[in-house]
Every structure is written in C-alpha cells, then in structure tokens.
C-alpha positions as CSV (number, residue, x, y, z in Angstrom):
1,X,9.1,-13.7,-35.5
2,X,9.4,-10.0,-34.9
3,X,7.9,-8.4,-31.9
4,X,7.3,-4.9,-31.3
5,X,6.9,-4.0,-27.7
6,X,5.5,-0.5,-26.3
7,X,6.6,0.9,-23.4
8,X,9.6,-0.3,-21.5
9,X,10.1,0.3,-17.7
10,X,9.2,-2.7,-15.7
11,X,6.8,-4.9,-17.4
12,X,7.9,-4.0,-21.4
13,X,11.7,-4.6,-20.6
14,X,10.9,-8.1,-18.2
15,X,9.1,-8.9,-21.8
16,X,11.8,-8.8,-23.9
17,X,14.3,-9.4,-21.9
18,X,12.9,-13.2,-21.4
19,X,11.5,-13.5,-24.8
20,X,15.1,-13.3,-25.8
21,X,16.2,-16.1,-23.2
22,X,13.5,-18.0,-24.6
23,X,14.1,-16.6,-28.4
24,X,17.5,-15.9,-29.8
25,X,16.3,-15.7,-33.5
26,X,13.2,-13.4,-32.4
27,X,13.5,-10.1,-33.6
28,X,12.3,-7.1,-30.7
29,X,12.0,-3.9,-30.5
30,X,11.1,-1.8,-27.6
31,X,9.6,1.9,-28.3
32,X,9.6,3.9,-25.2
33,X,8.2,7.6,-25.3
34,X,10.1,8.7,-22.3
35,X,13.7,9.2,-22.7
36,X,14.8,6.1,-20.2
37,X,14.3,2.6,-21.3
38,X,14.1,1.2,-18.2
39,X,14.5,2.4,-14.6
40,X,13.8,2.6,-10.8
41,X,10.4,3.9,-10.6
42,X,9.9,3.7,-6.8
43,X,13.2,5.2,-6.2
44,X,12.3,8.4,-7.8
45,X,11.6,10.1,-4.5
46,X,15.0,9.2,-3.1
47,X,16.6,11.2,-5.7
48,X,15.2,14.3,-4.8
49,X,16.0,13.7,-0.9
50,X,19.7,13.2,-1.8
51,X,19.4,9.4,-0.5
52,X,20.3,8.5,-4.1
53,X,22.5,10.8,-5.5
54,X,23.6,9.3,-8.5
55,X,21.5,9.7,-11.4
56,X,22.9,7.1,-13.2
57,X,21.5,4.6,-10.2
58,X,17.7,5.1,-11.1
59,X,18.6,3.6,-15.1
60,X,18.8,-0.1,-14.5
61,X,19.2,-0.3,-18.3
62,X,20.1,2.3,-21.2
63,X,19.5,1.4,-24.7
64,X,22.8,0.6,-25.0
65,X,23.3,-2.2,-22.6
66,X,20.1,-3.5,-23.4
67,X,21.0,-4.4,-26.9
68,X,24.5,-5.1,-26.2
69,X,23.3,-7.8,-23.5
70,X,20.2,-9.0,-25.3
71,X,20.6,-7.7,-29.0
72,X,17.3,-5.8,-28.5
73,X,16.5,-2.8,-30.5
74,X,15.2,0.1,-27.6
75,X,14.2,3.2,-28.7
76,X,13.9,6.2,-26.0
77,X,12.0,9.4,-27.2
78,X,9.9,7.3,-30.0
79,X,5.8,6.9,-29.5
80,X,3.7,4.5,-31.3
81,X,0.8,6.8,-32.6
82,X,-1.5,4.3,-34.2
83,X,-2.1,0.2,-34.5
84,X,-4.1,-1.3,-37.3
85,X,-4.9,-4.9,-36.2
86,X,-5.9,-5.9,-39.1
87,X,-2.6,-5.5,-41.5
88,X,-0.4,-6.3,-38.0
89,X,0.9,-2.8,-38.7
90,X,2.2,0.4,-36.1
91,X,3.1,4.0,-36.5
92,X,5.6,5.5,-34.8
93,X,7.4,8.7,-34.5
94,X,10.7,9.7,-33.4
95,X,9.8,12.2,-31.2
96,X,13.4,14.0,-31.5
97,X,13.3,14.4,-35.4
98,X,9.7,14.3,-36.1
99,X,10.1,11.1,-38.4
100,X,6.8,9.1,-38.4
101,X,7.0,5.3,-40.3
102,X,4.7,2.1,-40.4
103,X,6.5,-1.2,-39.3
104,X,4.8,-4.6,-39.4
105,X,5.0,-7.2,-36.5
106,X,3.8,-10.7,-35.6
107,X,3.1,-10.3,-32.2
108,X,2.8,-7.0,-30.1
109,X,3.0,-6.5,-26.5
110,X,1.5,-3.2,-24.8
111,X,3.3,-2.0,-21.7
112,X,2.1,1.5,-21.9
113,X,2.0,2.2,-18.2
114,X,-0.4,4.4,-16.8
115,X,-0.2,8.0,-16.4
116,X,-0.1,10.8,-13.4
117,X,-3.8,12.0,-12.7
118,X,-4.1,15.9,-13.0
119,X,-7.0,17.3,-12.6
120,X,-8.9,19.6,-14.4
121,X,-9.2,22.8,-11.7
122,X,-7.8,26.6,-11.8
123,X,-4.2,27.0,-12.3
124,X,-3.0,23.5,-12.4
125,X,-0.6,24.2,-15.3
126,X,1.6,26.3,-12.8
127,X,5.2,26.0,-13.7
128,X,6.0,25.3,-10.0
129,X,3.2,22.5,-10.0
130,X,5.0,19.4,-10.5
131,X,3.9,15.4,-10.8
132,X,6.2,12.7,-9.8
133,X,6.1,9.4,-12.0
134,X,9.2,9.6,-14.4
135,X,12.7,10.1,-13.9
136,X,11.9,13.7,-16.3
137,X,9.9,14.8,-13.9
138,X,12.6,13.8,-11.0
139,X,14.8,15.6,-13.0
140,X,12.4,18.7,-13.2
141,X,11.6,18.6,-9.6
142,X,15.4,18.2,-8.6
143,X,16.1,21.5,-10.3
144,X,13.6,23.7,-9.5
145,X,14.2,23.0,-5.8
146,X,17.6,24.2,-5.9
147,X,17.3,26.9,-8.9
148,X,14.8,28.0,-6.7
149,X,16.1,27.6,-3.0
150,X,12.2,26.1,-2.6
151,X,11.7,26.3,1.4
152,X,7.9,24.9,1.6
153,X,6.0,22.6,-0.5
154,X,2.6,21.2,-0.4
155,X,2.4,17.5,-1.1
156,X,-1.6,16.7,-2.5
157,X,-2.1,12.9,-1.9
158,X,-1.3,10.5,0.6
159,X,-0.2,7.4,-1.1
160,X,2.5,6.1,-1.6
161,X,4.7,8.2,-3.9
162,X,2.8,11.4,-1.9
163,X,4.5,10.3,1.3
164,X,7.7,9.7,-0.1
165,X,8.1,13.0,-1.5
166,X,7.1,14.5,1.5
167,X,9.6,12.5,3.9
168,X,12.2,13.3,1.0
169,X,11.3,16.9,0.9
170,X,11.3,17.4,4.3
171,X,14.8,15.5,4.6
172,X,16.0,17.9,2.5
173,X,15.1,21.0,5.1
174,X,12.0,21.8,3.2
175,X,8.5,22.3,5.5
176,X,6.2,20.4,4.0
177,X,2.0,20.1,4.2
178,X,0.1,17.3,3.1
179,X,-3.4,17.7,1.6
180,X,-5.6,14.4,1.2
181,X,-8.9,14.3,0.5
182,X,-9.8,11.3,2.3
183,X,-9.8,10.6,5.6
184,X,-6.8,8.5,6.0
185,X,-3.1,8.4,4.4
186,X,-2.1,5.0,2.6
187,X,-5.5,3.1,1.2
188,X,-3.5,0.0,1.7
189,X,-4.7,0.1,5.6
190,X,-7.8,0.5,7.3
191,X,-8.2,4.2,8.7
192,X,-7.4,2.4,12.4
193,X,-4.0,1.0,11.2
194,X,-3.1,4.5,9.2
195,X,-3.6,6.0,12.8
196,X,0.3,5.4,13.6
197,X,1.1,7.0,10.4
198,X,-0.6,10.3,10.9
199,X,1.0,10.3,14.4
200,X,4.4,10.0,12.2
201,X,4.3,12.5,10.1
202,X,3.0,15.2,12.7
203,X,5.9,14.0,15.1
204,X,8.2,15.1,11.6
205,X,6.7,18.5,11.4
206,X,4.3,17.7,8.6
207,X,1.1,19.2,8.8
208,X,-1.3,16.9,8.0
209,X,-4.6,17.9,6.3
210,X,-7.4,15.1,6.1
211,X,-10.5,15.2,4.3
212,X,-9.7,17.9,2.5
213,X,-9.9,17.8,-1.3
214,X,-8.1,21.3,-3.6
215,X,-10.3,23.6,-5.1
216,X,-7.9,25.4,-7.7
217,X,-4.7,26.9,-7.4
218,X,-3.6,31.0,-7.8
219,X,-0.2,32.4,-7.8
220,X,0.6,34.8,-5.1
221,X,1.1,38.2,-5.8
222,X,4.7,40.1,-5.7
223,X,5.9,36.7,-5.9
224,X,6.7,32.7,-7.1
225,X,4.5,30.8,-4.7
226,X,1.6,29.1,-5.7
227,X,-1.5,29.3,-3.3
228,X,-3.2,26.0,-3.0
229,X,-7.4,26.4,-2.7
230,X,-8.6,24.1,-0.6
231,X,-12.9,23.2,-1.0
232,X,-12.8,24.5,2.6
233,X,-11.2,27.9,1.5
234,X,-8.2,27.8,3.2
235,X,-5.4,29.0,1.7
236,X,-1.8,27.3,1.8
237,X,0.8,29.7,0.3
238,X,4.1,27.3,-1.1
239,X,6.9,27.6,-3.2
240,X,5.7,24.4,-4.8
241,X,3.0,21.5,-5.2
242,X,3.5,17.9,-6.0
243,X,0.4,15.9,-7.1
244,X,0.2,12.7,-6.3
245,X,-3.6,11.9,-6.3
246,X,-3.4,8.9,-8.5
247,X,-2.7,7.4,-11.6
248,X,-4.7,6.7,-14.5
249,X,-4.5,3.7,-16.9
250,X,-2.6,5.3,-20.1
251,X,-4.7,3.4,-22.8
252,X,-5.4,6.0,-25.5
253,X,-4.0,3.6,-28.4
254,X,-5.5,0.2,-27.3
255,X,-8.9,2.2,-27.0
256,X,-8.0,3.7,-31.0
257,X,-7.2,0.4,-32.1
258,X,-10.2,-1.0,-30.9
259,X,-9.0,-3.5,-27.7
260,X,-11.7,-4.0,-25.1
261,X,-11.2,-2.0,-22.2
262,X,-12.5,-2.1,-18.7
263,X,-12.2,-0.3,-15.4
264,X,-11.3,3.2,-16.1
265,X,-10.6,2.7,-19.6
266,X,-8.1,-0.2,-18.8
267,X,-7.2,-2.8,-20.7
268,X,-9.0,-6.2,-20.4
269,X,-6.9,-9.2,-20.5
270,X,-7.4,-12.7,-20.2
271,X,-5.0,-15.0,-17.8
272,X,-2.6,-15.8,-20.2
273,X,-2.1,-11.2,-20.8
274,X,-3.9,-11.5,-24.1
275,X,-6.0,-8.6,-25.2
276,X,-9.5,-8.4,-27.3
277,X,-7.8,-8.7,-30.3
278,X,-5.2,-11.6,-31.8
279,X,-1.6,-11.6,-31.5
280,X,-2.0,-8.2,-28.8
281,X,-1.2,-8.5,-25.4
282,X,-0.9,-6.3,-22.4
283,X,0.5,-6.3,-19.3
284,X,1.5,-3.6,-16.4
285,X,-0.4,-0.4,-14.9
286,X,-2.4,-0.7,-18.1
287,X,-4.6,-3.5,-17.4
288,X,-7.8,-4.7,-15.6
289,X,-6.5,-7.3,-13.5
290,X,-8.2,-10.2,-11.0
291,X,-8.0,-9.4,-7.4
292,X,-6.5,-12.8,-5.9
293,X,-8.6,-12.8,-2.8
294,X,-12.1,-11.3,-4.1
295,X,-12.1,-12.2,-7.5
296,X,-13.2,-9.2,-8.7
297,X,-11.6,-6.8,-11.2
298,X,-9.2,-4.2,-9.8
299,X,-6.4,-2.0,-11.0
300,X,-3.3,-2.6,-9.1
301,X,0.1,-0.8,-10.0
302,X,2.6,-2.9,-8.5
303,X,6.3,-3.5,-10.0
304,X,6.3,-6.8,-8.8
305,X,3.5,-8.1,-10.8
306,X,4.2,-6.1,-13.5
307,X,7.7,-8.0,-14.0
308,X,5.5,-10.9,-13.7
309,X,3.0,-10.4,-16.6
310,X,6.0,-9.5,-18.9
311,X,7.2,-12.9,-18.0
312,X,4.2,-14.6,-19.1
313,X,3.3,-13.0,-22.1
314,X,6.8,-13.9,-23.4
315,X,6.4,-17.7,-22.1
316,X,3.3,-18.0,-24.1
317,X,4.2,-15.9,-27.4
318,X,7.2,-18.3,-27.6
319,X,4.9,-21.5,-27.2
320,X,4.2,-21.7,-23.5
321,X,1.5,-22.0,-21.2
322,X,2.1,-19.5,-18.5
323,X,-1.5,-18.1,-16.7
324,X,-1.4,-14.9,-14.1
325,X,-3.6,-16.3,-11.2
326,X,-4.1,-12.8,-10.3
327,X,-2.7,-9.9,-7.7
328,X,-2.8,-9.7,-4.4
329,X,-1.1,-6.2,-3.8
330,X,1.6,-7.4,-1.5
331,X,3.4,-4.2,-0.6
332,X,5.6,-1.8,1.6
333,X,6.6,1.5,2.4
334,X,9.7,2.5,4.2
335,X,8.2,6.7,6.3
336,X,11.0,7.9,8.5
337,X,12.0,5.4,10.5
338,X,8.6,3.6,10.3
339,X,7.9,1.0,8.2
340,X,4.1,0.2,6.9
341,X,3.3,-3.3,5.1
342,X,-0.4,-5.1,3.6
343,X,-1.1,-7.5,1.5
344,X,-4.8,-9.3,0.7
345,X,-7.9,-6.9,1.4
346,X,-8.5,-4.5,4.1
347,X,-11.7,-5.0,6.6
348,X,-12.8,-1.8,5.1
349,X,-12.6,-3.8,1.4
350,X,-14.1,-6.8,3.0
351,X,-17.1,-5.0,4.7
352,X,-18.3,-3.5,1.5
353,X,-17.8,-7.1,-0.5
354,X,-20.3,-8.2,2.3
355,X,-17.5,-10.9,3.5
356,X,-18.3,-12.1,6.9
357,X,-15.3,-11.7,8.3
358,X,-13.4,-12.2,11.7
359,X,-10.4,-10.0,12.4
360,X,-7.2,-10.5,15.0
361,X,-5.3,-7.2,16.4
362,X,-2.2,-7.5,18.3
363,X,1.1,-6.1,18.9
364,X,4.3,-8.1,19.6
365,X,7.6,-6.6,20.0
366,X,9.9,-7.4,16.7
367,X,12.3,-9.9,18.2
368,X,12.8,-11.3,21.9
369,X,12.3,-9.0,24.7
370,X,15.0,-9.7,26.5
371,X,17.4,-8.8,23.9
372,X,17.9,-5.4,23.4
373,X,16.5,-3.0,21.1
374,X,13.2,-4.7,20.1
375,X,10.3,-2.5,18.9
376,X,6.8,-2.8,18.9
377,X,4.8,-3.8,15.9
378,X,0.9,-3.6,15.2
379,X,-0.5,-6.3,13.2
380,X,-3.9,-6.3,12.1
381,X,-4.8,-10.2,10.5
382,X,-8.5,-10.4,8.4
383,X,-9.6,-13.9,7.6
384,X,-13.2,-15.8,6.8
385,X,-15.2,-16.6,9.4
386,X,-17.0,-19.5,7.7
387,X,-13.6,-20.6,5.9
388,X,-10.8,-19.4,7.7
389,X,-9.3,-18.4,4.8
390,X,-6.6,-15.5,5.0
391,X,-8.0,-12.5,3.7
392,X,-5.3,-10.1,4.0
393,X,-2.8,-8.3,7.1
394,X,-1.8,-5.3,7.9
395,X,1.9,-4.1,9.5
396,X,2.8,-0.8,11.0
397,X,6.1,-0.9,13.0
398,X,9.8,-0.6,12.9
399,X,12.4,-3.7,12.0
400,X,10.4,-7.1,11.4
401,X,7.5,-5.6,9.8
402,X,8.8,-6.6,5.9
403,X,9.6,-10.1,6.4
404,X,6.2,-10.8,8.3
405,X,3.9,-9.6,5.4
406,X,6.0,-11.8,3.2
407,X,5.0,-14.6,5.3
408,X,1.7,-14.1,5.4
409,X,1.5,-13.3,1.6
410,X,3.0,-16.5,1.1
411,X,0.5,-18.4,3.5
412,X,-1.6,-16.8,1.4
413,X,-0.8,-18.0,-1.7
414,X,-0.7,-21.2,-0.4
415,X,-3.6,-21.1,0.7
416,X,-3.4,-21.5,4.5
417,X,-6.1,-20.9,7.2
418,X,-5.5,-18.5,9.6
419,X,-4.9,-20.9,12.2
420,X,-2.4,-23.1,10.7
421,X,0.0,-19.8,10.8
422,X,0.3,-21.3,14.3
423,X,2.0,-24.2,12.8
424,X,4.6,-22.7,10.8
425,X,8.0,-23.1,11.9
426,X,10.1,-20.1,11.7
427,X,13.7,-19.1,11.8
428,X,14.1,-17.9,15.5
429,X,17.4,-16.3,17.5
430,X,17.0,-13.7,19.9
431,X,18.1,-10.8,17.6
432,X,15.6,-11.8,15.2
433,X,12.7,-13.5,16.5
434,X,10.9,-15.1,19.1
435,X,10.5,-18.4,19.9
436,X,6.5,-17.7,19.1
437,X,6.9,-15.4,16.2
438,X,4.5,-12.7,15.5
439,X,3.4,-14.7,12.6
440,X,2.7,-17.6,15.2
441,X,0.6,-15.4,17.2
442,X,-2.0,-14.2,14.5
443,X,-2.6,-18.1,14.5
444,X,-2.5,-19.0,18.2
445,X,-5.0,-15.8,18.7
446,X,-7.5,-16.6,15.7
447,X,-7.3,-20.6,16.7
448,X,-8.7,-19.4,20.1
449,X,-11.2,-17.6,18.5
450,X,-12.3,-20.4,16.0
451,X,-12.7,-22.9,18.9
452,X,-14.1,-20.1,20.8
453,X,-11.8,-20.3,23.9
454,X,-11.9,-16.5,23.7
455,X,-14.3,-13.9,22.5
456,X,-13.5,-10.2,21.3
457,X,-14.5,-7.0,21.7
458,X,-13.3,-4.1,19.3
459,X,-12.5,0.0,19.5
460,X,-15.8,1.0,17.7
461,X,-17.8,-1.3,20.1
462,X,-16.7,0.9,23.5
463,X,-19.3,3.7,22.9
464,X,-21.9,1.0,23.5
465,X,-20.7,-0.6,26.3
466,X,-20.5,2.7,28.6
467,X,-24.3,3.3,29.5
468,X,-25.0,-0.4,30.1
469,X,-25.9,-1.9,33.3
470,X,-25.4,-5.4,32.3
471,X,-21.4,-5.3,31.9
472,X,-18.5,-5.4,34.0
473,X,-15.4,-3.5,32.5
474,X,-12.4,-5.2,34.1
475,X,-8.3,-3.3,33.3
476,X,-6.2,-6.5,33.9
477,X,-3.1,-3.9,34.2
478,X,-0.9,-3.2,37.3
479,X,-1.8,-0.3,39.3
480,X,0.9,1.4,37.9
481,X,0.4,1.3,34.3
482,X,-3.4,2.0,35.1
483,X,-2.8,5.3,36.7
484,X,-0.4,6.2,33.6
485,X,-4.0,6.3,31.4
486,X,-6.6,4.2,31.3
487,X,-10.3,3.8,29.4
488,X,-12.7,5.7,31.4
489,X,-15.1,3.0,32.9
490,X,-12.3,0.4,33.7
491,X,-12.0,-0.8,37.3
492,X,-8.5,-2.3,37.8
493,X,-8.3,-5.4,39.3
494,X,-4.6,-6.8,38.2
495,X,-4.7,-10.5,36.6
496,X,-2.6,-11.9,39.2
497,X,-4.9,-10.4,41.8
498,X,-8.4,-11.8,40.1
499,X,-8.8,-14.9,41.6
500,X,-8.2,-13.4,44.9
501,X,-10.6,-10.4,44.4
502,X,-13.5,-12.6,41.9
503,X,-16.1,-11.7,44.7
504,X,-15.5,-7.9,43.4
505,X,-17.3,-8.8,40.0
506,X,-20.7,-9.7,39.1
507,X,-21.3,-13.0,37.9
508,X,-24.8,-12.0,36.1
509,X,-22.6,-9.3,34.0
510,X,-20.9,-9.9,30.9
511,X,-17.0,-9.0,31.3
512,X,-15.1,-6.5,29.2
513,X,-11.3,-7.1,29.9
514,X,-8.5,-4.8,28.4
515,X,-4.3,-5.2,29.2
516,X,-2.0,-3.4,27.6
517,X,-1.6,-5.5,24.5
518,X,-3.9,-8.1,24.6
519,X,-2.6,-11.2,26.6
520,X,-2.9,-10.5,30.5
521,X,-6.7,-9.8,29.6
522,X,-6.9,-13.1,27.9
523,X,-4.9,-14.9,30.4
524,X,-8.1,-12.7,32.8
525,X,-10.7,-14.2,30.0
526,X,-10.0,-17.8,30.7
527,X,-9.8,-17.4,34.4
528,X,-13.4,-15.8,34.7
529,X,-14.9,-18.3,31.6
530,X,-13.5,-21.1,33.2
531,X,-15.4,-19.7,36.6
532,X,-19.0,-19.2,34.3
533,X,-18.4,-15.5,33.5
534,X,-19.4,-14.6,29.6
535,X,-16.3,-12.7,29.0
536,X,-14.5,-10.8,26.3
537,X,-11.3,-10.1,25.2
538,X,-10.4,-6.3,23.4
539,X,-8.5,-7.0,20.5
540,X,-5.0,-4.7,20.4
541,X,-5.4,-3.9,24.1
542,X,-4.9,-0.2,25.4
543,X,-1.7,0.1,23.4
544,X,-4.2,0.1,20.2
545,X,-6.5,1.9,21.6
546,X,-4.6,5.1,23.2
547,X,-3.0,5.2,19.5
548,X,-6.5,6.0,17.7
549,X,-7.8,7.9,20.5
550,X,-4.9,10.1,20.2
551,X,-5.4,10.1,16.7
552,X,-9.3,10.7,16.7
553,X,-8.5,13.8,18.9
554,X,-6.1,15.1,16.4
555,X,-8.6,14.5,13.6
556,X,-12.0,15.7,14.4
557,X,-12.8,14.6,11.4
558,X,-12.2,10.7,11.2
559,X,-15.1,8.6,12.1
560,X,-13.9,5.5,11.5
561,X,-11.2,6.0,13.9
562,X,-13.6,7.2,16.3
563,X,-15.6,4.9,18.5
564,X,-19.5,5.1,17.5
565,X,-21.2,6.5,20.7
C-alpha cells in the first residue's frame, strides 16, 4: 500500500508516524512545502523572545530522523500542485530544482494546514510587515529585528499567537502596541473574563487599542518605519508590524480536485477524516470539524486535535475503526506571569445558539490560604439550565489555572453535570490545593443554584437595580474593606453583624448582597432567606466587579464589560 501524505507539521507527521506502527510494509511519503518537516508551532514566538534560543529546539523532526526512525520518505521544499482522483494520481514539484513528476498512491492523506490571513489593504506587502506561522517566517522576523536594531512594533490581532509576539517582543526591550479590531483580546473568553488580560498587558507597557480595525499601511518618509492606518485615522509610526488576524483554511488543491468544502472553503470530513471523495482523507487546520458541545460545524486550529485526527485516519486506512467525536477547544496561554485557560463554549457562544443557560463566577485562591504564596484565580463555569450539562469554563489566574481546565475538560468529556464537580475527589496538600478545590466549588455553587438555596445577580444587571425602590442593596464586607471601595448604593452591614442589625433592612424589599468574592454574601443570603427575605447573591463578588469596572473605564468603548444602565 503506498501512501502519500501532504503537509507534515502536526497532524501529517502523527499520520505517518502511526501508520508505520501499524504498517511496516506500507510505503509513505510525506511532501511538505515548507522547508521543516515537522516542528513546534506554538513555540515560534519564544524564539524571537530569546526564551528558546536554539533553533534546532523548534524541529521535533528533520527528514532525516524521520526516515531513519520510521523509514518514511519526507520531502521539505516539495508541493503537490494537482490531484486527479480518478487515476489515484499527484503532481508534485521540487520546489528547489523546479522538477515536477506524477506519482500514483492508494490512499492519500491531506494535512495542508491553513494559512496566515493578509488582507488585501494599502501597503501590506511592506518588507518590514511580517506574519508569524512558520518557523521561515521566525526566522525572518528574528533577523530583521536585530539587522535592524527594531525598537517599536505594532502587533495587529489579539489572539493567541498576537499576544505572544507581543509579550516576546516586549521581553526583548521592544515597545510594543497592539491593534484589535474587536472589542476584547483572546475570543476564547467572554469580554468580562478578557478584562484581567487588558489590565495585563497595560500594567507591561503595552498599549492596548480595542475596537480598532487597520485601514492601510504607508512607509514614513526619511526613513524605515512603516505607519499603521487605523479606520479611525490614527497613525501609529513602527519599525515593524506583525499580523496576526487569523488564519485561513489552506484548501486550494482539495477545492481543484473537486473535495467538498465547507466553512470558509474548508474541507468537509466525515468522523472517521474521510473526504468527498474515496481513498482521500483530511485532517488538521484544514477541515470543518464538529463542535463537541453545540454540534455545529466550526473551524478549530488546535495541535492537540490535530495529532488526534492523524491518529485516526491512519487507524482506519490500516483496517480500523477509529471515529473523531469532535473538538472541544481545550486550550491555554501562558501572558507574563498570567496564565489564561477555556475549554467548551463561552456565554457569549451560548447566548447566540439561544442555549438557556446558567452561569457560576467565583474566585478562589490557587492552593490553601494559609500556606504561603497562593494567588487568586477567576473562574467563570457555563452549564445548561434544563440539563446541567457542562457547557464550557473559563480560567484567568496565576499557578493552578492549567490543571483546573483539564479537569473540567475531562468532566466534560465524560459527560458530568455541573454539580457532580462537587463530588470529585481531588489530589489535595496545602502547596497544591485545598481541601475544597476550586474545581469542587464550581459544583458546590451551581448545586446551590439548581436546588435554588441561593439565587444570583450579575455585573450587567447593577444598572437596573440603582433607581428601584423595591430593593435593599446590602455590602456584607467589614467596615474596613468597605471604605477601601465599594459599589455606590451598598449600605454595609458586616455578615457577622446581620442578625444583630436585621431590623435595619426591609423585609418587603428584595436583597442585593455583595462580599468580596462571593461567600460572606452567601453565607448573608441564607441568613435573610431563612428569615423570609427574597435575596440574591452577586456572582464574582466586588473582586469581579472592581476588575471590569476598572476595565470599562479604561475602555470607553466595551459594552459588554459595561453594566447596561
């Protein structure tokens, strides 16, 4: 049997490299366009901020130690140019000499990857514009920045491989502005959770610039910069841009050849990664995949799942039955000293599906507070209200944060209801845990809900309570945190005061409690339900709420983050 794969990198390599555990006799050949067979895609951006300095670390394999380990033929610098389905034929061309030749195979596998967006506006083929998606263009950054001594850059994008080459960039002693045309950084979170991020990268001396989308792009007179245009008409003078906007399915020769495609021109595959078309599968950035939690068709580049699909396709081309049930878009990013994690949907994902949803906010510290050195994480937990299925989480913190999502993705997977996270029994030790993990929490909070022991109230339902004379807004704080900031409105009335000072609050009003993370207010909840007050709960507590006011006072132009008034 002789397979042909194209593209290698994450999903084409995991392909052959299991086809030949499951194959010796199979004949396989790789053909990758780029000049590495294989390598570290999400470490690109450390290699420009010197945190990987060794070239040689971002090529997990060469063509070299492929075939010696796996007697695989992998060709760098060689591009198939046309497939003929029908004759089981390719063309490729070594890219280096110019050679072009038809080869036949029996089954083919299409890993082409997807491709950096660039957008067709004014001066974007600037030498000193630059995209960031193979180790060339590493490369290409790496040098001009020190041929060039670069001192300022302008990063457009805010996801994930935008922020890393900002942090890098700026670890590097370069100033650095960020240009995003939405309102929020990271798409993984909802706009209240990226609130801690924006914070971060201002507190680095990034200048941050949401809701702003690039116009075109000039070079500056008497000089190397390049002038970035935004659709405001500001003009941001750099010695460089990065794009990071996006990536596009690269699916030019399936579409040729006739393959079905889908959502922006990806690939459409069934579960088992085969194509439209016999004996042609697909699998990585290229593809249309399910979403796992709405069903729906989505386009997720993730390595993880990638290596997955090339797992599967090479299970079934040697006689299995392997099925992808899907991707859930587990993932996390390390930003300074910060560390940001989701997996599932985001409420802003499950609004628009029309989900009715329930949602839990809190913020535990990572490990037990009496030990030293534990930091504060937010979690933000989105579940089903008529199932109490897991939807998806969200994790902005320090340490902790990683192993938590995993968790959850896991419960997930497993299909748990949000409450039973209560049930799960965790490693615990002081330096690592508490005895009631975060994890636990999520479920202790949303079982409270679901047996309604507690209600909520949220940030975007504050502006409503403020003029009405039918609520009692109750801080459950000490005096002494009060008087260090409090929501406007709030009477103070500490929770180991309430029962002494109930006569103080009306018991035709509906109470609106708030603490400082959430607890003290619920502990004030059960005391004034228990006494036949309607009460609420705010989820997140004035922690969460002091970090999107802040941020919805350094962004005028959020409204999500904003509280409706």
């Amino acid at each position: 049997m002789k397979v042909i794969i194209v593209g290698g990198v994450a999903g084409g390599a995991s392909a052959a490299a299991r086809l030949r555990r499951l194959d010796e006799k199979a004949e396989i050949t790789i053909y990758e366009r780029s000049g590495y067979i294989s390598y570290a895609n999400c470490g690109l951006p450390y290699y420009i901020g010197d945190v990987i300095s060794d070239q040689g670390e971002l090529t997990l394999q060469t063509p070299e130690s492929f075939y010696k380990r796996f007697h695989i033929e992998a060709k760098v610098h060689h591009e198939v140019m046309e497939i003929e389905p029908e004759k089981k034929m390719v063309t490729v061309c070594d890219l280096q000499t110019g050679k072009v030749w038809r080869e036949k195979y029996d089954k083919l596998i299409l890993s082409p990857g997807a491709k950096a967006i660039k957008p067709n506006i004014p001066g974007i083929d600037m030498e000193n514009i630059f995209t960031l998606r193979t180790v060339e263009d590493t490369l290409d950054i790496d040098n001009y920045v020190k041929a060039k001594n670069v001192k300022s850059a302008v990063v457009v994008g805010g996801g994930f491989i935008g922020l890393e080459a900002a942090e890098n960039l700026k670890h590097i002693g370069i100033n650095v502005t960020i240009v995003e045309a939405a309102h929020q950084v990271l798409s993984i979170l909802d706009e209240d959770m990226a609130c801690q991020i924006h914070a971060l990268l201002r507190e680095n001396d990034i200048e941050l610039l949401l809701g702003s989308g690039i116009a075109a792009f000039e070079k500056a007179e008497g000089g190397d910069q390049v002038i970035s245009i935004l659709a405001n008409g500001r003009r941001i003078y750099a010695d460089m841009v990065v794009l990071a906007i996006g990536v596009t399915p690269d699916t030019v020769l399936a579409q040729k050849a006739g393959i079905k495609t889908g959502l922006k021109g990806s690939i459409v595959v069934n579960e088992k990664m085969e194509t439209s078309i016999p004996d042609i599968y697909a699998i990585g950035d290229a593809i249309e995949v399910t979403h796992y939690i709405t069903g729906k068709k989505a386009l997720i580049s993730l390595a993880g799942p990638a290596n997955k699909q090339g797992r599967i396709v090479a299970d079934n081309i040697s006689g299995g039955e392997s099925i992808y049930k899907g991707t859930q878009g587990s993932s996390v990013i390390k930003l300074f000293d910060m560390t940001a994690a989701a997996t599932g949907i985001t409420e802003r994902v499950a609004k628009m599906a029309g989900i009715s949803y329930g949602k839990v906010i809190l913020s535990p510290a990572s490990h037990a507070s009496y030990y030293p050195g534990g930091k504060i994480m937010t979690i933000k937990a989105i579940f089903d209200q008529e199932t109490n299925r897991i939807l998806g989480a969200q994790i902005v913190g320090y340490e902790g944060v990683d192993k938590r999502i995993d968790v959850i993705a896991t419960a997930i997977r497993a299909g748990m209801r949000i409450n039973e996270l209560a049930e799960l029994e965790l490693a615990y030790a002081p330096p690592f845990s508490s005895a009631k993990d975060p994890v636990n929490m999520i479920g202790f909070i949303a079982e409270n809900l679901i047996t309604e022991k507690v209600k909520q109230f949220y940030y975007e339902d504050l502006g409503g309570l403020f003029n009405r004379k039918d609520v009692f807004l109750l801080d459950a704080r000490t005096p002494q945190e009060y008087a260090r900031g409090h929501v406007e409105g709030f009477l103070n009335i500490p929770v180991d005061e309430l029962r002494e000072r109930i006569m103080e609050i009306p018991n035709e009003k509906s109470v609106y409690v708030m603490c400082q993370s959430g607890l003290r207010s619920y502990i004030a909840c059960r005391i004034l339900s228990n006494l036949g007050y309607e009460c609420y709960n705010f989820a997140g507590g004035y922690r969460f709420f002091s970090m999107v006011e802040k941020e919805n006072l350094a962004n005028p132009n959020s409204y999500t983050c904003g509280m409706e008034k």
